[in-house]
Each structure stands twice: as C-alpha cells, then as structure tokens.
C-alpha positions as semicolon CSV with decimal commas, in nm:
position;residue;x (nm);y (nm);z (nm)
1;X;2,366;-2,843;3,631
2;X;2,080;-2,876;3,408
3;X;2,037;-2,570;3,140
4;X;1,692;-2,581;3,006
5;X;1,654;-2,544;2,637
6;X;1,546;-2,152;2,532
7;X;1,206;-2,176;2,426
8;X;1,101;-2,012;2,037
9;X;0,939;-1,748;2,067
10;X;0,671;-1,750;1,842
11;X;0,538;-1,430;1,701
12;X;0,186;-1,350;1,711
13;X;0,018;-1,369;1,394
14;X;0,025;-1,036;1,212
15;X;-0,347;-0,957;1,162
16;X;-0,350;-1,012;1,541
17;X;-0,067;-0,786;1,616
18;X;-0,259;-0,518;1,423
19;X;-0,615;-0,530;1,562
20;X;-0,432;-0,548;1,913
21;X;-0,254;-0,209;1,913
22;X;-0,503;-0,041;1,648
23;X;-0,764;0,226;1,820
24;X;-1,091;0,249;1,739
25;X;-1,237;0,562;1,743
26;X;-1,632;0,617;1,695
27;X;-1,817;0,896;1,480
28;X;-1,519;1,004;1,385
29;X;-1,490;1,203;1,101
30;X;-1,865;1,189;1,093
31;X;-2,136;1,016;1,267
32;X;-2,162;0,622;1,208
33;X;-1,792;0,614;1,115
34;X;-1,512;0,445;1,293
35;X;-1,229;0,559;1,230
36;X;-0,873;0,272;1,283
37;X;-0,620;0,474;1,430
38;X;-0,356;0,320;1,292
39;X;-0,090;0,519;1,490
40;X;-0,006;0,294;1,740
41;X;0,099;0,029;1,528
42;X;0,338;0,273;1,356
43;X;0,469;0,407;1,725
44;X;0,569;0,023;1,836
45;X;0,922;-0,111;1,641
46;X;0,857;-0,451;1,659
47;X;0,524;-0,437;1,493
48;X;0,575;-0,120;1,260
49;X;0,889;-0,399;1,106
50;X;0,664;-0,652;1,053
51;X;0,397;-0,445;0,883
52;X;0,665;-0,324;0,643
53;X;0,804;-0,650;0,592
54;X;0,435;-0,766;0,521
55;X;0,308;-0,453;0,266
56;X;0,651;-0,540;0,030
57;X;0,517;-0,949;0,005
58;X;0,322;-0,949;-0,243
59;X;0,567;-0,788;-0,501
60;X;0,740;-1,075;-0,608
61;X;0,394;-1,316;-0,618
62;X;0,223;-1,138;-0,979
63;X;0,286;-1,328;-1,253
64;X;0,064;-1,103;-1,485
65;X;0,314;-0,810;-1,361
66;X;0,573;-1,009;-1,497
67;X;0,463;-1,131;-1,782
68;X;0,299;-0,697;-1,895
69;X;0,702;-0,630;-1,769
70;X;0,892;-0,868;-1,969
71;X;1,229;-0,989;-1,870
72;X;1,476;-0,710;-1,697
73;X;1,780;-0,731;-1,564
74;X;1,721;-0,763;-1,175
75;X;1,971;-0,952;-0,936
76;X;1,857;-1,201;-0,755
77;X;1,641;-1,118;-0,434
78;X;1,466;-0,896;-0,667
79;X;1,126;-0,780;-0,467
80;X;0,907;-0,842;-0,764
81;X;0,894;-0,415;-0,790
82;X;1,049;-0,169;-0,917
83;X;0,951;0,151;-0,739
84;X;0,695;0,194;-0,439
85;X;0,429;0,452;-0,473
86;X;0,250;0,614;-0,215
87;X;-0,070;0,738;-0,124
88;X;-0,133;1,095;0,030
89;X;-0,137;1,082;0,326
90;X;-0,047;0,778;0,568
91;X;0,047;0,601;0,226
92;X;0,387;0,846;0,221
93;X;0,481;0,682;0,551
94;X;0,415;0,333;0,437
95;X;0,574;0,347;0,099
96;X;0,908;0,478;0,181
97;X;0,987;0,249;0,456
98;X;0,893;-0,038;0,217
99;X;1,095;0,157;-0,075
100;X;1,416;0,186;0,167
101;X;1,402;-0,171;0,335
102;X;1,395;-0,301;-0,103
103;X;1,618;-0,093;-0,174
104;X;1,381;0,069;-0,472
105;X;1,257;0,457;-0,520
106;X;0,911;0,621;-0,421
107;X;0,666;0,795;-0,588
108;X;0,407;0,976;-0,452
109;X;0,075;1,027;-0,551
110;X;-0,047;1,351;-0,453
111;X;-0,411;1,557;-0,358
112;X;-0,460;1,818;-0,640
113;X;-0,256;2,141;-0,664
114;X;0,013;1,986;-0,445
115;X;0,291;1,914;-0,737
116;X;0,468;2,162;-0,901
117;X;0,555;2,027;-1,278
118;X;0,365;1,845;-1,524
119;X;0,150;1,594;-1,401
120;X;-0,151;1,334;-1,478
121;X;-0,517;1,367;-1,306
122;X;-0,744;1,125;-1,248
123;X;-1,092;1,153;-1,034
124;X;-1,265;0,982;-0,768
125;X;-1,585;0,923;-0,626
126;X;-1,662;1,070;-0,260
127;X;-1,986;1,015;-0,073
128;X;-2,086;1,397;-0,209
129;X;-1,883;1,476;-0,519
130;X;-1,542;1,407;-0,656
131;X;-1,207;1,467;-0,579
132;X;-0,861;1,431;-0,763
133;X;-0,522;1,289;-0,727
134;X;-0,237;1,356;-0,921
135;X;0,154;1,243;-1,022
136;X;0,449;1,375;-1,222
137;X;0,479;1,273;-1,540
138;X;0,852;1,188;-1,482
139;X;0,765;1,009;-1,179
140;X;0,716;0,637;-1,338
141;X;0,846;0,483;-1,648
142;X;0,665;0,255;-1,930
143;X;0,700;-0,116;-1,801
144;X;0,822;-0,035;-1,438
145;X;0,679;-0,269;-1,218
146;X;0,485;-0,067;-0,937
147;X;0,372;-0,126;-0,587
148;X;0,129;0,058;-0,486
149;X;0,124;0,138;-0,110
150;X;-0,156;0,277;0,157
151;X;-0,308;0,235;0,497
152;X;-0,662;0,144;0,422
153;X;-0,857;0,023;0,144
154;X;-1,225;0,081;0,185
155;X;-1,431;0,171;-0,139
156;X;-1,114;0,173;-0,374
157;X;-1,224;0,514;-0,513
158;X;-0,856;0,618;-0,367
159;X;-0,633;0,353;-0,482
160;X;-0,830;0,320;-0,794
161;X;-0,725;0,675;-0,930
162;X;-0,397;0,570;-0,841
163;X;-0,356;0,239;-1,024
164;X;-0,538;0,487;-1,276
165;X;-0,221;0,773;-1,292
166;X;0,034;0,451;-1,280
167;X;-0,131;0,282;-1,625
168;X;-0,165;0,637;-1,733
169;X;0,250;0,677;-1,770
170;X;0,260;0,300;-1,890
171;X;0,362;0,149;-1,528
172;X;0,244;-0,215;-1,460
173;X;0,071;-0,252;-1,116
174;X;0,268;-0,531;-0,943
175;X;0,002;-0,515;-0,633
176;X;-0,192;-0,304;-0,433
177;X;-0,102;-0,347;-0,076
178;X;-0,242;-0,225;0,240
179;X;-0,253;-0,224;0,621
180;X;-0,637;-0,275;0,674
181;X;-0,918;-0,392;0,405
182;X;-1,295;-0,284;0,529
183;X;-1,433;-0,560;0,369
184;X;-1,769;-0,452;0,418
185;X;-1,721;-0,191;0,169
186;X;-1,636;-0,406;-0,132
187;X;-1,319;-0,200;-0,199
188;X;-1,122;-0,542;-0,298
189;X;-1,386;-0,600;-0,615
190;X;-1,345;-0,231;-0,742
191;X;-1,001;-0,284;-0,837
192;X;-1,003;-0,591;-1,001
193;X;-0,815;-0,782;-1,180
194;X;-0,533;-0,627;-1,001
195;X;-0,363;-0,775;-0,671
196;X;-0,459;-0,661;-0,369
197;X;-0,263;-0,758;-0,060
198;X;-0,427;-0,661;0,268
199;X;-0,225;-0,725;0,628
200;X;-0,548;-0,697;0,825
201;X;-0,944;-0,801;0,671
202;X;-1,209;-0,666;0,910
C-alpha cells in the first residue's frame, strides 16, 4: 500500500492572520473612527501564540539598545530584553504573555492616579487637551533593556510618554512593539530614532 507523504502545513502569514479575525467597527468611539477590535485575535490560541511570539522579535534585533546597555551577564537565548512593559489598557494583556513566554518581569505603565507609591509623569497630546501616564519609580532600573508593549500605535502620543517614563528612570528602550500600526497617522515618525516593531501596517 502506498502512504502518501503528509503535506506542510504552511501557516498563513501573520499580518494576514490578523486582518482576518480583526473586527472593524465604524464611528466608534466617535464619528469617522474605526475602531480594530482586536478581541478576536486574542480569543483564537493559535493566532493569540503567534502574535506573542511576534511582539517579543524585535528584542534581540537593537544594536543601539545594546550598545546604551553595555555587556551583562545574560545566558544564551537571551531575548534582547530585560523586562516587558505594558501599556494601560490592552498593553497589560500583551506584555505579560510576552514577559512569561521570555521568561522576564512586567511593568506597567499606568493612567494617572492609578499607582499607589512614588512615581514619574509624563503628558500627552489628545485631540482636545492632554492626558498623563505614569510608573513607579522602583519599577525599572538604570541600563535595563526595555520592551515596550501595546495593541495599537496610531499618533504615538501614548507610547511616546511611555518611552518618556522608561528614559526618565534611566531604562534603554530595546523596541516598541505592537499589534497594529495606523500608518496613516504617522505614529511610526513620532517616536523616532527608537524601534518600532508593528505585526500588522494598515
């Protein structure tokens, strides 16, 4: 009898994977906004692995992160990070599945008023004023090498405050990574020179 070879499965490329199970949802929270519901993406295993395995990737690929770090004593498979911080609020979710598959800490970087000890501020732009986020001063050491962790990157006001509080407490920003970049919105160029690492360009 003739046993025909198993065939590779080949996975779907991960953008693709993404923009398949993502929802779009119109006018939503305002009129002329679409919102990305990223939900479903977190709801199905298979793809909810690969976006983790695809936020930690670009950890280990910053040579100026290294080179601000200096050498440290990491074993080898090091992910190029030292701790993972996240973003309030889909950026908590993120961050500490990336934190426990490398087998590194998270930090998270919280609205204002939410953390009880001392803490750094730093302000950012909204369409009609300002808002702030905020982290423990405790929460990251001088030369730690940081990835920084969240769902969507769309003006960088966000993410910029937070690269802000890590280089506040001396942390070196080993990458921004996210699930979705809104290109349109120029969010990439805001937060230059550091690394950003986006799953998902639309």
């Amino acid at each position: 009898m003739n046993v025909e070879p198993a065939q590779e499965v080949v996975d779907e490329p991960l953008d693709e994977l993404i923009a398949g199970l993502t929802v779009d949802i119109p006018d939503h929270p305002e009129p002329g906004v679409v919102f990305r519901d990223l939900t479903p993406v977190f709801a199905d295993g298979r793809a909810f692995r690969r976006m983790i395995d695809g936020l930690a990737a670009p950890g280990a690929s910053d040579p100026r992160a290294a080179a601000l770090a200096g050498p440290a004593p990491h074993p080898p498979g090091d992910p190029g990070f030292d701790v993972v911080v996240g973003v309030e609020a889909r950026g908590f979710l993120l961050a500490a599945a990336v934190a426990l598959d490398a087998g590194v800490g998270v930090v998270l970087v919280r609205k204002a008023g939410k953390l009880p000890r001392e803490r750094v501020s730093a302000d950012y732009a909204l369409e009609y004023g300002t808002a702030t986020l905020e982290l423990h001063t405790d929460a990251i050491r001088p030369g730690q090498r940081v990835l920084i962790v969240d769902d969507v990157l769309a003006t960088g006001g966000t993410l910029g405050a937070a690269i802000a509080l890590v280089e506040q407490l001396g942390g070196v920003v080993a990458a921004v990574s996210v699930v979705v970049e809104l290109a349109a919105l120029a969010g990439r160029q805001r937060l230059a020179p550091h690394t950003v690492h986006a799953l998902w360009t639309t």
